[in-house]
N, C-alpha and C positions, 0 to 999 in steps of 0.2 A: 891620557888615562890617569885617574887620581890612583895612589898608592894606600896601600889598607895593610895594615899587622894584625892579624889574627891570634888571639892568645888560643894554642890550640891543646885542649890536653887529651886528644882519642875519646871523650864521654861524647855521649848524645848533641849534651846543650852545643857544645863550642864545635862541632862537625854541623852541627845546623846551621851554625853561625858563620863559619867559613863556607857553604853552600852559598847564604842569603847575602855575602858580600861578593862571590863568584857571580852570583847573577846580577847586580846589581851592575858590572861591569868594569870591576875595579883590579887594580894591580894585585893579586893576595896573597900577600907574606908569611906563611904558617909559622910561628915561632911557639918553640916548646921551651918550657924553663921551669932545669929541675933545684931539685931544691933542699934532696937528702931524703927525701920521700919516702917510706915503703914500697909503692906503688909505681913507680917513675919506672922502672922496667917496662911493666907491662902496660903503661902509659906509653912508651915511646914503642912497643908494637902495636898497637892499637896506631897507631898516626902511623908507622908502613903501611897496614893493609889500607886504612882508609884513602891515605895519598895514594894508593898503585889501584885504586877503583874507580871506576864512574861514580859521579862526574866531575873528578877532579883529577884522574891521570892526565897529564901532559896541560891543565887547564891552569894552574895554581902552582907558583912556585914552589920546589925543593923545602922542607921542615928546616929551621933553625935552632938549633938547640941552646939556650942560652943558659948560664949557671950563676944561683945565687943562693949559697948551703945556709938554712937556718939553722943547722944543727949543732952551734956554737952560742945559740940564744931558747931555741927549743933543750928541755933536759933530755936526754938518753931515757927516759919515761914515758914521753908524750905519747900518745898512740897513736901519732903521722908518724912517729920515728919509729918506734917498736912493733908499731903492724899488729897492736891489738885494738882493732878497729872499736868503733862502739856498735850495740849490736839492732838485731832489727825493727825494734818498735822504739829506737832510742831519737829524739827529735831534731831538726836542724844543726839545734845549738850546741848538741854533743860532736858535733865536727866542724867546729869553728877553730880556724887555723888564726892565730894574734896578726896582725900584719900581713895578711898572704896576698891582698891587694894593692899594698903600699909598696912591698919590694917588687913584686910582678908588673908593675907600671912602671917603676923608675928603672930600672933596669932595659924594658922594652922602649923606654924615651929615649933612652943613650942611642941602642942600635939604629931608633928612626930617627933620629936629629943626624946620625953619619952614613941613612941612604935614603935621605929625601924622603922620609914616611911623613905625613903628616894626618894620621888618623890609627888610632888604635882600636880596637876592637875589644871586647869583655865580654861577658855571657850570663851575665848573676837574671834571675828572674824573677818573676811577679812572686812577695810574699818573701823573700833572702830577708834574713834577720841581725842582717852581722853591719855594723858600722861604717865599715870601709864599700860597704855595696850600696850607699845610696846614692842619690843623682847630685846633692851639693857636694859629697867628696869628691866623685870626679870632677864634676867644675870646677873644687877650689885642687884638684890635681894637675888638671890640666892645666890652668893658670901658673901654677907654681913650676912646673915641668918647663912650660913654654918659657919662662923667663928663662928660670936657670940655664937653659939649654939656647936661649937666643934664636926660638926657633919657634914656629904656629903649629902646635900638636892640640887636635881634638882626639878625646876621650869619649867613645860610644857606646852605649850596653843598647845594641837594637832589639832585645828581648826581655828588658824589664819590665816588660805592661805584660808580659805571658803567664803562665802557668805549664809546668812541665808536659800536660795534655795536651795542650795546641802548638807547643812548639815540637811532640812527634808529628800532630796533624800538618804540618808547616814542611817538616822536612819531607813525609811525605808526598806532598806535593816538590820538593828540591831534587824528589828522587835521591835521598841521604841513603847510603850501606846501614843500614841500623846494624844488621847483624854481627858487622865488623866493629862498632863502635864499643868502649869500656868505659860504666859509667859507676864504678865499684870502687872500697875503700879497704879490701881486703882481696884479691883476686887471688885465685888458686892457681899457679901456673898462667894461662892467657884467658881462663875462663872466668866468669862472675863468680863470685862464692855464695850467691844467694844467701848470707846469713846476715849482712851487714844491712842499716837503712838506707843507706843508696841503692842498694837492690830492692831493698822493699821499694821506696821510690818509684824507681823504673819499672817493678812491674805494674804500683798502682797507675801510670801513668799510661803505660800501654793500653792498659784496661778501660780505663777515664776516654782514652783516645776513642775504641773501637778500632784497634787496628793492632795486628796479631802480634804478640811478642814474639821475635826471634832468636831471642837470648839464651846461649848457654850460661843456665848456670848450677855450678858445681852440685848445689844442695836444694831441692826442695822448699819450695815457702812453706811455711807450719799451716795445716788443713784451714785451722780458725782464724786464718789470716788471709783467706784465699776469696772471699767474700764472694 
């Protein structure tokens, strides 16, 4: 059975992701890596419930929690560090994290080069606008990983030909917990704050889907936004 690292962070996309590598029939390694976050609390219960549910209790190894603090190179200003999120009609590129794909690989290379991983897992999707998510950086990632490490690591984003709509329609069909899942940049306690646009996101996504939101979340979408 091949071995799979799932980069998992409790949101929708990467709980789809470790679904579609569950079925697929693969070893799967849930690895969390925080990183000084705001949100990496209620990131790492969001990965409880969803590991303690169908269909991945007892199916998918135990979460690994891996540690790699930015907040020695991010200032005490950034709004991943200060948790003043950007807010709801604000676009992609207001929550571009510098580097967040290039530490979160090398980091997840070390652990699979010292238990026989040879396949990592990513979740960026159709339309990401950030650098580090497109298909020639993993290439030239995984090449450079593999040398250094003397070892054959592929680097896979099985959901970057998607669009946030079809991969709830996907997990859907994977039977995914949506309503255990956090897919939030600001989260009130374990609930969504519904003011951030990762909430607007997910609810436009639900909606795009045809398929019911189950989300709590903390605040109301603004009426003229509810389309």
């Amino acid at each position: 059975m091949s071995r799979a690292a799932v980069l998992l962070s409790g949101g929708l996309d990467s709980v789809v992701l470790l679904a579609l590598e569950q079925a697929a029939g693969r070893d799967v390694w849930p690895l969390h890596v925080r990183s000084g976050l705001a949100w990496e609390d209620a990131e790492a219960a969001a990965i409880t419930r969803v590991l303690a549910a169908v269909p991945f209790a007892g199916r998918v190894r135990a979460v690994t929690t891996l540690r790699v603090d930015m907040r020695d190179v991010y200032p005490t200003s950034h709004w991943a560090i200060s948790g003043r999120v950007p807010g709801y009609t604000e676009p992609d590129e207001a929550v571009y994290l510098e580097g967040r794909n290039i530490t979160l690989l090398a980091k997840t290379a070390v652990f699979c080069a010292g238990h026989a991983i040879d396949r990592i897992v990513i979740g960026p999707l159709a339309g990401n606008p950030f650098p580090d998510a497109r298909p020639e950086f993993f290439d030239a990632m995984a090449r450079a990983l593999s040398l250094g490490l003397a070892c054959d690591l592929a680097i896979a984003a099985p959901l970057a030909h998607l669009h946030k709509d079809a991969v709830i329609r996907l997990g859907q069909e994977l039977a995914v917990p949506f309503a255990l899942t956090l897919s939030c940049n600001g989260p009130v306690g374990q609930r969504h704050c519904g003011r951030c646009n990762k909430c607007r996101e997910r609810r436009e996504a639900f909606r795009e889907a045809g398929v019911i939101d189950p989300t709590d979340y903390a605040t109301p979408a603004p009426p003229a936004l509810l389309g």
